[in-house]
N, CA, C and O of each residue as an XYZ file, in Angstrom:
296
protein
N       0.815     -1.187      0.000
C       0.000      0.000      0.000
C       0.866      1.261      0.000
O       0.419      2.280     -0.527
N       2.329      1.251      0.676
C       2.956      1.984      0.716
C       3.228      2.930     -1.016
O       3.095      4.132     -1.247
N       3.562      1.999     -1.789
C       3.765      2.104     -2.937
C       2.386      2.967     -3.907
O       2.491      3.587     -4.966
N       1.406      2.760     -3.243
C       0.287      3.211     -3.704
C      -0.061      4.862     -2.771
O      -1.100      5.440     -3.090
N       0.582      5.326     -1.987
C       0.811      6.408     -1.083
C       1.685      7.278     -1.583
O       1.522      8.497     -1.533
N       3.072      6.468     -2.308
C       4.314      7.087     -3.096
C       3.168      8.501     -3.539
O       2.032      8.339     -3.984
N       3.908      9.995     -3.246
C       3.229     11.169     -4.005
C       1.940     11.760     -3.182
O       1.532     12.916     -3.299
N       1.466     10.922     -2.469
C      -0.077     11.235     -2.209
C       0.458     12.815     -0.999
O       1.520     13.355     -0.690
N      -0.312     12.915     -0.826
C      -0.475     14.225      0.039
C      -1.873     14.142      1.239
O      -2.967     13.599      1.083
N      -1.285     14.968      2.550
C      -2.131     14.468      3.353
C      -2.411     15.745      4.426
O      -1.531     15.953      5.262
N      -3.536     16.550      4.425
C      -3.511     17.436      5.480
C      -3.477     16.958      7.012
O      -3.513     15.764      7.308
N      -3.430     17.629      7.629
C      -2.851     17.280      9.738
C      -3.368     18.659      9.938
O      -2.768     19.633      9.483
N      -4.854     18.788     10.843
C      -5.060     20.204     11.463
C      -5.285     19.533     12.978
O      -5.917     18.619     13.508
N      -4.115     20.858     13.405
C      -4.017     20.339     15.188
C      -5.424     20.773     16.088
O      -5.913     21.885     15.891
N      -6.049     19.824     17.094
C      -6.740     19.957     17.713
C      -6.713     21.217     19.076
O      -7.453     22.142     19.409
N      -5.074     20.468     19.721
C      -4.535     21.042     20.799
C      -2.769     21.611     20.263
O      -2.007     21.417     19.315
N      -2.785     22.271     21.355
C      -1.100     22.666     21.355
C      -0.464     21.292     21.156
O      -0.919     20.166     21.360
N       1.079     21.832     20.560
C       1.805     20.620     20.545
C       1.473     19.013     20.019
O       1.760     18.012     20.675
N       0.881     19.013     18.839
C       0.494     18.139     18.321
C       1.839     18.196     17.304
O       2.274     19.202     16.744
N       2.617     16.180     17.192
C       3.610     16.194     17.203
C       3.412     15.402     15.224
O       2.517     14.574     15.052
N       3.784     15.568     14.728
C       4.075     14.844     13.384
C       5.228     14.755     13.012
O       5.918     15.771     12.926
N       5.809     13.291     12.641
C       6.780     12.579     12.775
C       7.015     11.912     11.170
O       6.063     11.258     10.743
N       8.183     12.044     10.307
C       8.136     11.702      9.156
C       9.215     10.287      9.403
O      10.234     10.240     10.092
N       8.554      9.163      8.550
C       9.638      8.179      8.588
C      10.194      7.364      7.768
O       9.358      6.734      7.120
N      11.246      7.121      7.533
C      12.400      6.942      6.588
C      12.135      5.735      5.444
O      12.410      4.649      5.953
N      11.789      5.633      4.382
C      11.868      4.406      3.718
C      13.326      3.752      4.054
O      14.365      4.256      4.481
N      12.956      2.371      3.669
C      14.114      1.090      3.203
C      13.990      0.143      4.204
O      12.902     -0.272      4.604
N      15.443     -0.336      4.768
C      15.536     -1.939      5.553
C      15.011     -1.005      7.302
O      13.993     -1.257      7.946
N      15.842     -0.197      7.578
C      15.501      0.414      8.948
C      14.556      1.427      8.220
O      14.482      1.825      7.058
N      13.585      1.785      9.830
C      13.121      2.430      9.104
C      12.969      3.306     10.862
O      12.665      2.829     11.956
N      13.471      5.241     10.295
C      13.997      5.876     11.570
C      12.743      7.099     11.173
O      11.765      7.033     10.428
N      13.265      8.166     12.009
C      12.563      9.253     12.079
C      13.510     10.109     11.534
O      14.658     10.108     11.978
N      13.098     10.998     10.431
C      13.627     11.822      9.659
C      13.055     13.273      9.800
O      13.801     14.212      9.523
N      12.210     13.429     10.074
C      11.777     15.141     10.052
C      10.854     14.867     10.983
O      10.104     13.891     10.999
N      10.941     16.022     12.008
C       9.450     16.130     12.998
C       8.861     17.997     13.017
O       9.556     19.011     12.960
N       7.745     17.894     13.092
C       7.000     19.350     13.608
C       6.182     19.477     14.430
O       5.335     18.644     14.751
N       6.365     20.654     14.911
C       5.232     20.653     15.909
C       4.249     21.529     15.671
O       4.552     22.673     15.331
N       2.743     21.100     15.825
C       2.030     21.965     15.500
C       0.952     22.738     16.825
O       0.589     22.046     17.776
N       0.593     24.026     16.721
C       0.027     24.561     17.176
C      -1.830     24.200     17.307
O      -2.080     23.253     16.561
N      -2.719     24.554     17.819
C      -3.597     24.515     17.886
C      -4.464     25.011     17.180
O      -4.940     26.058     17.618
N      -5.044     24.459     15.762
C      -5.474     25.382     14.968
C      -4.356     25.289     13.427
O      -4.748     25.414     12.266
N      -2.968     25.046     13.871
C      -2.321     25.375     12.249
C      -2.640     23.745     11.926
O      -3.092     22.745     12.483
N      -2.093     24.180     10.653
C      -2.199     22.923      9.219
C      -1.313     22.785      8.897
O      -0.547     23.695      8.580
N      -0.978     21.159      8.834
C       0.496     21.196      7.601
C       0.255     19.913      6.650
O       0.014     18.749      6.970
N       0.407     20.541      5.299
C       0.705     19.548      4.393
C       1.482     18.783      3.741
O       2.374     19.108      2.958
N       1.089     17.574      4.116
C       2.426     16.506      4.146
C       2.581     15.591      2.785
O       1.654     15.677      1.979
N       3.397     14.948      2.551
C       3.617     14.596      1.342
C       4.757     12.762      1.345
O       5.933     12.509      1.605
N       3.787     12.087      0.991
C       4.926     10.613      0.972
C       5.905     10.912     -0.063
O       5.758     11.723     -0.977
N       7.132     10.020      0.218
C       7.791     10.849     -1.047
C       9.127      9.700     -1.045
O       9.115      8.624     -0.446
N       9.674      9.963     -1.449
C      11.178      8.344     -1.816
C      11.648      8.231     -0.544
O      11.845      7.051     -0.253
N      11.991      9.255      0.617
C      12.323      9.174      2.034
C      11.427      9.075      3.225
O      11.709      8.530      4.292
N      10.319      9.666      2.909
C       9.132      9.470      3.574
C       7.848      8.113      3.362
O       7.025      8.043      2.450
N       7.995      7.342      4.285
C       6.665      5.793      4.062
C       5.764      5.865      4.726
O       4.683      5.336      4.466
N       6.078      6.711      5.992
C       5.004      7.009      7.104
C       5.083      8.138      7.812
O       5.948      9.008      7.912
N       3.968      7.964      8.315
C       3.917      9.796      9.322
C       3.039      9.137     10.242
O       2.013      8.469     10.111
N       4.050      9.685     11.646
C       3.197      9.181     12.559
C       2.763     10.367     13.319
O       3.719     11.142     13.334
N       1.796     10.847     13.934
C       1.588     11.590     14.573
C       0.756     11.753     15.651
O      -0.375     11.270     15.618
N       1.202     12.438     16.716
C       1.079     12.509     18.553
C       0.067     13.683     18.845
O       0.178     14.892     18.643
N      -0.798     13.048     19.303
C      -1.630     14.272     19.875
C      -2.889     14.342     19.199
O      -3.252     13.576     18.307
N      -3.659     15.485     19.763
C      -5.234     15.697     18.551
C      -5.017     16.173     17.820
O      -4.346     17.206     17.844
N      -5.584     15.528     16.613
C      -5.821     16.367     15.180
C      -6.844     15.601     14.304
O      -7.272     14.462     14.489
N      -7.071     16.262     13.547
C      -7.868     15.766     12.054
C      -7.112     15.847     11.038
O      -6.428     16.840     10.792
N      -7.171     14.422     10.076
C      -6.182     14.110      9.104
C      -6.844     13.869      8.409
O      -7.729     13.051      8.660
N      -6.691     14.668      6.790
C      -7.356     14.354      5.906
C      -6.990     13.697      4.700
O      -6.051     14.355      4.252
N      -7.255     12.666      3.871
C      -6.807     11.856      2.894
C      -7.855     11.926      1.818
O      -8.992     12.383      1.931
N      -7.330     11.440      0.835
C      -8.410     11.190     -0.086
C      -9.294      9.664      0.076
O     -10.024      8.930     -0.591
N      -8.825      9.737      1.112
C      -9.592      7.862      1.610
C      -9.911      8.403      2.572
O      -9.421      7.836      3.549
N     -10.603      9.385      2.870
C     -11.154     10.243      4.005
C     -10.740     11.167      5.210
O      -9.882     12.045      5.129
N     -11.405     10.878      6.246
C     -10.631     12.119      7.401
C     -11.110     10.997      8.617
O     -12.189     10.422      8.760
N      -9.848     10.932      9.429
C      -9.818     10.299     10.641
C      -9.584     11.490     12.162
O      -9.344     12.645     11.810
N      -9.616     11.362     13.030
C      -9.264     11.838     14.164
C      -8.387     10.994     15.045
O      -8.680      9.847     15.381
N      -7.052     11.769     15.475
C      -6.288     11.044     15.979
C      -6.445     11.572     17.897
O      -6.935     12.677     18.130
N      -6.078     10.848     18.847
C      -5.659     11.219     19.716
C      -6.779     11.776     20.890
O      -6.737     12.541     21.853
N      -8.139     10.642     19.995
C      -9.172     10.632     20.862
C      -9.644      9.761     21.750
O     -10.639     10.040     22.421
């Protein structure tokens, strides 16, 4: 599925302060490469990409995909 994500794009609007999004590394290991922190209220748009396979992210927010919108951190 990863492979099917390659490119996709994904909004993250923070619920609370300090809502944490975590980018993580394609290949054999797989680490943490970029993190942000978001405010209460901002947006960031994220993007899978040849270094990026996953995004994990800490805290409340609403995440939106084209396979819909989930709520995290409820």
């Amino acid at each position: 599925m990863m492979d099917q994500l390659h490119g996709e794009y994904i909004v993250i609007k923070a619920k609370d302060q300090g809502v944490q999004v975590i980018g993580l590394t394609r290949g054999t290991d797989t680490r943490f490469h970029h993190t942000e922190k978001l405010d209460k209220g901002e947006v960031l748009l994220a993007q899978f990409t040849d270094h990026t396979s996953a995004i994990k992210i800490r805290g409340r927010a609403t995440i939106m995909t084209r396979y819909g919108t989930v709520d995290s951190g409820d």
